[in-house]
C-alpha positions as CSV (number, residue, x, y, z in Angstrom):
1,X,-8.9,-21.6,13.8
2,X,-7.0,-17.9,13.2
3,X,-4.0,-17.7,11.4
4,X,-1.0,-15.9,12.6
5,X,-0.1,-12.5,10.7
6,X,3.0,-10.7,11.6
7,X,3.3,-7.1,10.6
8,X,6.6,-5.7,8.7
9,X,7.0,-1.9,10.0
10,X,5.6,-0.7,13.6
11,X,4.7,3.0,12.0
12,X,1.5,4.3,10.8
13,X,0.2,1.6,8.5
14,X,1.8,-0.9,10.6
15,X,-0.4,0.1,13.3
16,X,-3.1,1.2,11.9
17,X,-3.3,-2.6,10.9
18,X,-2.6,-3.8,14.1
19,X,-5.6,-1.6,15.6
20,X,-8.0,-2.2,13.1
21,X,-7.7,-6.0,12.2
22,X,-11.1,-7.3,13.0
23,X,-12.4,-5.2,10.1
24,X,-10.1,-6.2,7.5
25,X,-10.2,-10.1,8.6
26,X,-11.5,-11.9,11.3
27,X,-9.7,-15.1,10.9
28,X,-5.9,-13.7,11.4
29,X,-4.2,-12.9,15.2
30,X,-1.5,-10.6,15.4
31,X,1.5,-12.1,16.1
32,X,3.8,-8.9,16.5
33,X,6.1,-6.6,14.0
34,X,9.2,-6.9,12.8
35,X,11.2,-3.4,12.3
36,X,14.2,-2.2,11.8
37,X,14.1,0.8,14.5
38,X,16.7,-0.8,17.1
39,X,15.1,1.8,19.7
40,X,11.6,-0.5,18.6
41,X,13.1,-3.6,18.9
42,X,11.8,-5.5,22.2
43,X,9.2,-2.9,22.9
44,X,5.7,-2.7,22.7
45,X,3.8,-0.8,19.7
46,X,0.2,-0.5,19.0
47,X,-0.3,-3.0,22.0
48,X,1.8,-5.7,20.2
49,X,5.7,-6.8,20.5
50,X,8.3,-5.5,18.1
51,X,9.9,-8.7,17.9
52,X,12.9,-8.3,15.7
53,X,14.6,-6.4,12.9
54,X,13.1,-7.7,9.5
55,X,15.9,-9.8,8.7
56,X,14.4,-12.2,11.4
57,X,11.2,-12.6,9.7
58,X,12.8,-14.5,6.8
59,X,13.4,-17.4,9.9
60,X,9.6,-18.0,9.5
61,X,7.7,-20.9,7.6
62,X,4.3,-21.2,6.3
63,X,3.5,-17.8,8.1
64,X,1.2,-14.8,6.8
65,X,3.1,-11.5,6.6
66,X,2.0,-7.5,5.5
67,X,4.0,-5.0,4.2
68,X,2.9,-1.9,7.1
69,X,4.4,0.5,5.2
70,X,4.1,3.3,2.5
71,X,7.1,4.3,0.9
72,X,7.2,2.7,-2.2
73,X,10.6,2.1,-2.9
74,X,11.3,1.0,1.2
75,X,8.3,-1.7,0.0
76,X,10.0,-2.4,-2.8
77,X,13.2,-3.1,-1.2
78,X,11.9,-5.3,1.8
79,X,9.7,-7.7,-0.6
80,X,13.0,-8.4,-2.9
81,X,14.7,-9.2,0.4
82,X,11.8,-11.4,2.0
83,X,11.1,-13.1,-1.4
84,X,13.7,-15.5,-0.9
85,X,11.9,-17.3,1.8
86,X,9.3,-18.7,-0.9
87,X,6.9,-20.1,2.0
88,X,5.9,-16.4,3.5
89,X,2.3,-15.6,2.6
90,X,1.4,-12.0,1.8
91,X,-2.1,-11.4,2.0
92,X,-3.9,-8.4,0.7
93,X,-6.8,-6.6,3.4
94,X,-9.6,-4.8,2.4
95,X,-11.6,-2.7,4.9
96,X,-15.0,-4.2,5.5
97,X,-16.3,-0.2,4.4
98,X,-14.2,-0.4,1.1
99,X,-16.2,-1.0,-2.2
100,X,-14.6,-2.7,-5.0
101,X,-16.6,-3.2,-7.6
102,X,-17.0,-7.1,-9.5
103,X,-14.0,-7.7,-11.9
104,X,-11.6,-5.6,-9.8
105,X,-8.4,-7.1,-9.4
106,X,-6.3,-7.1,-6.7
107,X,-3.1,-8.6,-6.2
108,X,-1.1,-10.2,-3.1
109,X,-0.3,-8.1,0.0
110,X,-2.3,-4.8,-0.9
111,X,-4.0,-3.3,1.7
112,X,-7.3,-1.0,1.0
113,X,-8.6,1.4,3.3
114,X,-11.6,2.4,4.6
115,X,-13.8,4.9,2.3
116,X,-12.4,4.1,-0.7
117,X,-14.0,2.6,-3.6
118,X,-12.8,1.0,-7.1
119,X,-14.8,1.1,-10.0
120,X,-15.3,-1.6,-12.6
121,X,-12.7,-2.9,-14.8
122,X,-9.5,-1.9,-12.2
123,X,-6.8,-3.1,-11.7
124,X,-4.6,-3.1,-8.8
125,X,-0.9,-5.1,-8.0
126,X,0.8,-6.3,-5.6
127,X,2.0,-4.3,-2.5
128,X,-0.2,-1.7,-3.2
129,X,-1.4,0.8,0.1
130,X,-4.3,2.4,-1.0
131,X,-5.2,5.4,1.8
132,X,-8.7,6.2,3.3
133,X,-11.4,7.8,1.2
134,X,-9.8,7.4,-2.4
135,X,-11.9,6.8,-5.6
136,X,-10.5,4.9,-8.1
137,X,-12.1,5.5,-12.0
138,X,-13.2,2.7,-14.1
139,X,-10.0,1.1,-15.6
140,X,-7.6,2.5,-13.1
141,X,-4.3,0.8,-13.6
142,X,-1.6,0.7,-10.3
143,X,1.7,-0.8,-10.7
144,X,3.6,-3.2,-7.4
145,X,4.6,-0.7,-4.9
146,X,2.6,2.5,-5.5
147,X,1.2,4.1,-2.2
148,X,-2.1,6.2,-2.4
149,X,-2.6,9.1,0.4
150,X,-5.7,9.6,1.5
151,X,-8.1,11.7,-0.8
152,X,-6.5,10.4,-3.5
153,X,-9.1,10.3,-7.0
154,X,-8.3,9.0,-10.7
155,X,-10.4,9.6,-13.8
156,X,-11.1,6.4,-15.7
157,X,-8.6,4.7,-17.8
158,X,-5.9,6.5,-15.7
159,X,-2.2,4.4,-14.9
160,X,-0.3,4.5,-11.5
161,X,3.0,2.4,-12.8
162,X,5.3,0.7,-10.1
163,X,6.1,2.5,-7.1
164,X,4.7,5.9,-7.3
165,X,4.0,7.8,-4.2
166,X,1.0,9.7,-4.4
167,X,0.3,12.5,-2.2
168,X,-2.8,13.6,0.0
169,X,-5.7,14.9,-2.2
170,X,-4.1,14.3,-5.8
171,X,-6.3,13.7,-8.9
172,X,-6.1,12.9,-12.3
173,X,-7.7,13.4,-15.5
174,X,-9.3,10.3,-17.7
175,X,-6.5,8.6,-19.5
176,X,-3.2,9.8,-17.5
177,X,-0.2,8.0,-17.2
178,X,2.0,8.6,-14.1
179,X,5.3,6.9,-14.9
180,X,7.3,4.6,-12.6
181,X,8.7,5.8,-9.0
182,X,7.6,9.4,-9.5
183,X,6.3,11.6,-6.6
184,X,3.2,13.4,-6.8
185,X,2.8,16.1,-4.3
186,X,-0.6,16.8,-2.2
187,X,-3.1,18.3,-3.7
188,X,-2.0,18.3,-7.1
189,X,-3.8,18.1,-10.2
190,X,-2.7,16.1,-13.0
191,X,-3.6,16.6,-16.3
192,X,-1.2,15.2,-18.6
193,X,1.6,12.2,-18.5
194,X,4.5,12.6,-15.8
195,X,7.6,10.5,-17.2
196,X,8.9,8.0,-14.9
197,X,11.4,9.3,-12.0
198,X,10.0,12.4,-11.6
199,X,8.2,15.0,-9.2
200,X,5.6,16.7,-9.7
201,X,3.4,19.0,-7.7
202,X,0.8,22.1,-8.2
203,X,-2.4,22.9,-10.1
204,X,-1.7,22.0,-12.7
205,X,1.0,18.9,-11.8
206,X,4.0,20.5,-13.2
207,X,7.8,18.8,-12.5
208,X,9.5,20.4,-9.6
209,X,13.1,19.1,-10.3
């Protein structure tokens, strides 16, 4: 029997989701979205009903939820809201043409694209949106929250801390650290630690602030 999975966020992750659900899990039905977009609100997106604002989704019980969005801090700010309702369920989805190597770890409510692989000895939170067509070093680290463009490539032994944004095309050296809720623009190449809070962009990453 399939399980019901509502979707938080009727935009592009949020419906890529809803499009694509059969190859991330067969046993789940979409049950509709909840957003925040009041010109959304009773419509239909992605061929399923935006039933609500987000608010409403806390009114549910026992029921499986995703986080359809990017923006790390937005992510970050809907989980702390939804986290009082301790009976939601936030499972992660991995495309059936991901590949994540044995010991990976990957945490509640990520979701994993198609194309991208994970080398041995990863790790990856929670609420975590990992882009099509990344590759992901041996030892990668990344924190709750951080998003991944697609394109996106880390050297081994790199560390994505919580709720970075990381832009189409970045990579990193071995053994970088990008600090906590810093932007990395597209394309950019990052060679040495970025402190938390910051943007960066260019070849090499250098802060633009």
């Amino acid at each position: 029997m399939k399980k019901n999975l509502y979707i938080i966020g009727a935009g592009s992750v949020g419906g890529h989701v809803a499009l694509n659900i059969e190859e991330y899990a067969d046993d789940y039905n979409i049950e509709g979205f909840f957003d925040d977009d009041p010109e959304k609100v009773g419509t239909e997106q992605f061929g399923f009903e935006v039933l609500g604002p987000i608010d409403q989704a806390l009114e549910l019980r026992h029921e499986a939820l995703v986080i359809g969005i990017a923006f790390p801090r937005i992510k970050r700010q809907i989980v702390e809201k939804l986290s009082v309702n301790s009976t939601l369920v936030f499972p992660s989805l991995v495309h059936e043409q991901a590949w994540i190597s044995k010991g990976v770890k990957v945490g509640q409510g990520c979701i994993i694209y198609p194309g991208t692989a994970i080398n041995y000895g990863s790790g990856i939170e929670d609420f975590v949106v990992i882009n099509m067509n990344c590759s992901l070093g041996h030892h990668t680290e990344v924190g709750r929250y951080s998003s991944f463009a697609p394109g996106v490539n880390t050297g081994g032994h790199s560390t994505i801390e919580e709720a970075v944004d990381v832009g189409i095309g970045v990579s990193t050296l071995q053994d970088v650290r990008v600090g906590g809720d810093s932007t990395v623009g597209g394309q950019s190449m990052i060679i040495r630690d970025v402190k938390p809070e910051s943007t960066v962009a260019g070849v090499p990453g250098k802060s633009v602030e």
